[in-house]
C-alpha positions in Angstrom: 14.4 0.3 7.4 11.8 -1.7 9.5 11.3 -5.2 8.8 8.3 -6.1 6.3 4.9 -7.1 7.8 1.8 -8.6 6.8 -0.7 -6.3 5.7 -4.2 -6.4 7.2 -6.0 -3.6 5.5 -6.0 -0.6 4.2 -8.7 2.1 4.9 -9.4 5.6 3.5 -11.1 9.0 4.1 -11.3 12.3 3.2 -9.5 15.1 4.7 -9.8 18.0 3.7 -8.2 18.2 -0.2 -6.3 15.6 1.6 -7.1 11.8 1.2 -6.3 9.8 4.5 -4.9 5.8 4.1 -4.4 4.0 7.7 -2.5 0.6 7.0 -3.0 -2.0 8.9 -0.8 -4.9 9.7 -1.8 -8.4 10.7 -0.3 -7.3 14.2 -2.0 -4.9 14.4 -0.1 -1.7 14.1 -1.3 1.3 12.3 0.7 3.7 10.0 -1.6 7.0 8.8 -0.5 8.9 5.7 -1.8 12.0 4.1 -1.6 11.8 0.4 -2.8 14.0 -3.1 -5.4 13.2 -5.2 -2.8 13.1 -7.8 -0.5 10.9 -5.3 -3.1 8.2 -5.0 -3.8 8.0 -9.1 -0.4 7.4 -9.6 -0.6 4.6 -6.6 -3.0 3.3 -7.8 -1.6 3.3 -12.0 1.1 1.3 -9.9 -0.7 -1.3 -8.6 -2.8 -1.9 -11.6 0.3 -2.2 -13.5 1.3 -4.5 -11.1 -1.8 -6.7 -11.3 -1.5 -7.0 -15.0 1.9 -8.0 -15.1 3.0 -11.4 -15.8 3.6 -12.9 -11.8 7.0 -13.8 -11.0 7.8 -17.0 -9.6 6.7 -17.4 -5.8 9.7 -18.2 -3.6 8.2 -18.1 -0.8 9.7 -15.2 0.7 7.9 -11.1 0.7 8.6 -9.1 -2.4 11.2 -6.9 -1.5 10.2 -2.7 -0.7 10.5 -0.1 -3.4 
């Protein structure tokens, strides 16, 4: 597995039934992904889940990749 970076952003579009994400890190390297309408509902379920958690303690180190 690569080593974690810094996201920069995250853009999307529309292709085709398809729905384009291009992350971008603070370096500047981009990854592009094809996902599902379905695929992106459950990402983002995910991250609101995430957001309404209680936060864990910050220890100054990157949450570690699921």
């Amino acid at each position: 597995m690569s080593a974690i970076k810094i996201l920069a952003r995250v853009l999307t579009s529309r292709v085709g039934p398809h729905i384009e994400l291009a992350v971008e890190t603070e370096t500047g390297e981009v990854l592009k992904v094809l996902a599902t309408e379905d695929q992106i509902d459950r990402l983002v379920d995910e991250l609101e889940d995430m957001l309404n958690s209680p936060a864990e303690p910050d220890d100054g180190e990157p949450p570690e990749a699921a």
